[in-house]
C-alpha positions, -999 to 999 in steps of 0.1 A, spaced: 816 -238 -695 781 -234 -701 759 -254 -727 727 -246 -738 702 -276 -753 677 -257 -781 647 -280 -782 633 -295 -819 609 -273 -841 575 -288 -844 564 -289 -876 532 -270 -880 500 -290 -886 483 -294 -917 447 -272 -915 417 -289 -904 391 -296 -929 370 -261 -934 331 -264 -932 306 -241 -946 279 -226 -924 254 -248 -941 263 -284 -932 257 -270 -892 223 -249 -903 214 -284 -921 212 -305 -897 184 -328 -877 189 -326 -839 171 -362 -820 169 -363 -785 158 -385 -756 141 -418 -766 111 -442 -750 100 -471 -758 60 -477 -762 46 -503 -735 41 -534 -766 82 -522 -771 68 -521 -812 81 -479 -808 100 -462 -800 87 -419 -790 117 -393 -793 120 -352 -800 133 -338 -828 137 -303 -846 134 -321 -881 109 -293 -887 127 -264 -876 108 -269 -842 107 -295 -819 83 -320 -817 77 -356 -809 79 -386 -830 73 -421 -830 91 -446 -853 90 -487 -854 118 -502 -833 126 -521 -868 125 -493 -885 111 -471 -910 90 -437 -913 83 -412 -884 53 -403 -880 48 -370 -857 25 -368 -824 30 -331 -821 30 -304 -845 
């Protein structure tokens, strides 16, 4: 006699949340980070602008304020 074992449906998964184009266009890439000698900055790149550029910022915080343009 022969038997055969049928495995268990998987129930399908609910859909992943759907974005729209504009939260990835929208967005503010940073990369890389230094800090200044006196550690009171910190310099980094970022395409806040559209194109990338440097920055410095206060280690505690606050404004950037750009070194490039």
């Amino acid at each position: 006699m022969v038997t055969t074992a049928t495995a268990p449906v998987a129930e399908a998964a609910p859909p992943g949340k759907q974005y729209a184009i504009a939260d990835f266009i929208d967005t503010t890439s940073i990369f890389g980070a230094s800090f200044s000698a006196d550690e009171k900055r910190i310099l980094f790149s970022s395409n806040k602008t559209g194109v990338w550029n440097a920055y410095t910022m206060p280690t505690g915080g606050g404004d950037w304020s750009a070194v490039t343009s």
